[in-house]
C-alpha positions in Angstrom: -43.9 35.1 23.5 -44.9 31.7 24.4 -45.8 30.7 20.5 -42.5 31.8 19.7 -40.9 29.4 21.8 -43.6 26.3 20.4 -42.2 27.4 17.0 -38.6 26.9 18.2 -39.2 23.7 19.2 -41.0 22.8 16.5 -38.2 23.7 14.1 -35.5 21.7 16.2 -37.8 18.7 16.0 -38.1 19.0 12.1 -34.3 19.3 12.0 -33.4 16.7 14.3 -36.0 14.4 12.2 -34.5 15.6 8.5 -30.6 15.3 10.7 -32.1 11.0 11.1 -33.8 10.4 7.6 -30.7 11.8 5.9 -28.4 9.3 7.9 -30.4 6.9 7.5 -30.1 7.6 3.5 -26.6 8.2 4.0 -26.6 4.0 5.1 -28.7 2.5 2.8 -26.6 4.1 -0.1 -23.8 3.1 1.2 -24.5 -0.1 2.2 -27.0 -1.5 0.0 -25.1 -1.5 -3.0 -22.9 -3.6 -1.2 -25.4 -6.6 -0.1 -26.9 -6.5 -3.0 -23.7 -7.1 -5.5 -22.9 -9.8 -3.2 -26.1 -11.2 -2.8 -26.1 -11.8 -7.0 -22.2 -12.5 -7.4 -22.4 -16.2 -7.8 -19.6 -18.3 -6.3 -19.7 -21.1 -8.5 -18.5 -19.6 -11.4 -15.0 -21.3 -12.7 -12.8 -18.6 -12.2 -10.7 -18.1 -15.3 -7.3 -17.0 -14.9 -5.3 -16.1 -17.8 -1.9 -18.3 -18.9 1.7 -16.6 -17.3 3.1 -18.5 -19.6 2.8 -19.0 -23.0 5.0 -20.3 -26.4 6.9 -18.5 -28.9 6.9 -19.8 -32.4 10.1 -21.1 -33.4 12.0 -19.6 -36.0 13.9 -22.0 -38.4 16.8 -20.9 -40.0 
C-alpha cells in the first residue's frame, strides 16, 4: 500500500514537470519568432512608398 502511494507521487511530479516544459515550449514559440524577425528587420532601409498620384496620357484630338 505504501509503494502505491510513492507511484502516485511520482506520476504527479512527471506531470507537473511535462505541465512546465510544455509552457515553457508554448513561450519560446510564441515568442521567439518575434525577437528574432525584429532582431534582423533592419531600420535603415529607405522605405518605398508607392506614388497616389500619377499622369494620364493626354489624348489629342
Amino acid at each position: 500500500m505504501n509503494s502505491n502511494s510513492q507511484s502516485a507521487n511520482t506520476d504527479t511530479y512527471s506531470h507537473r514537470l511535462a505541465d512546465i516544459v510544455g509552457t515553457a515550449i508554448a513561450l519560446l514559440t510564441l515568442t521567439v519568432p518575434v525577437f528574432v524577425i525584429a532582431h534582423y528587420s533592419s531600420t535603415n532601409l529607405p522605405y518605398n512608398q508607392p506614388s497616389l498620384t500619377y499622369s494620364l496620357p493626354r489624348m489629342d484630338d
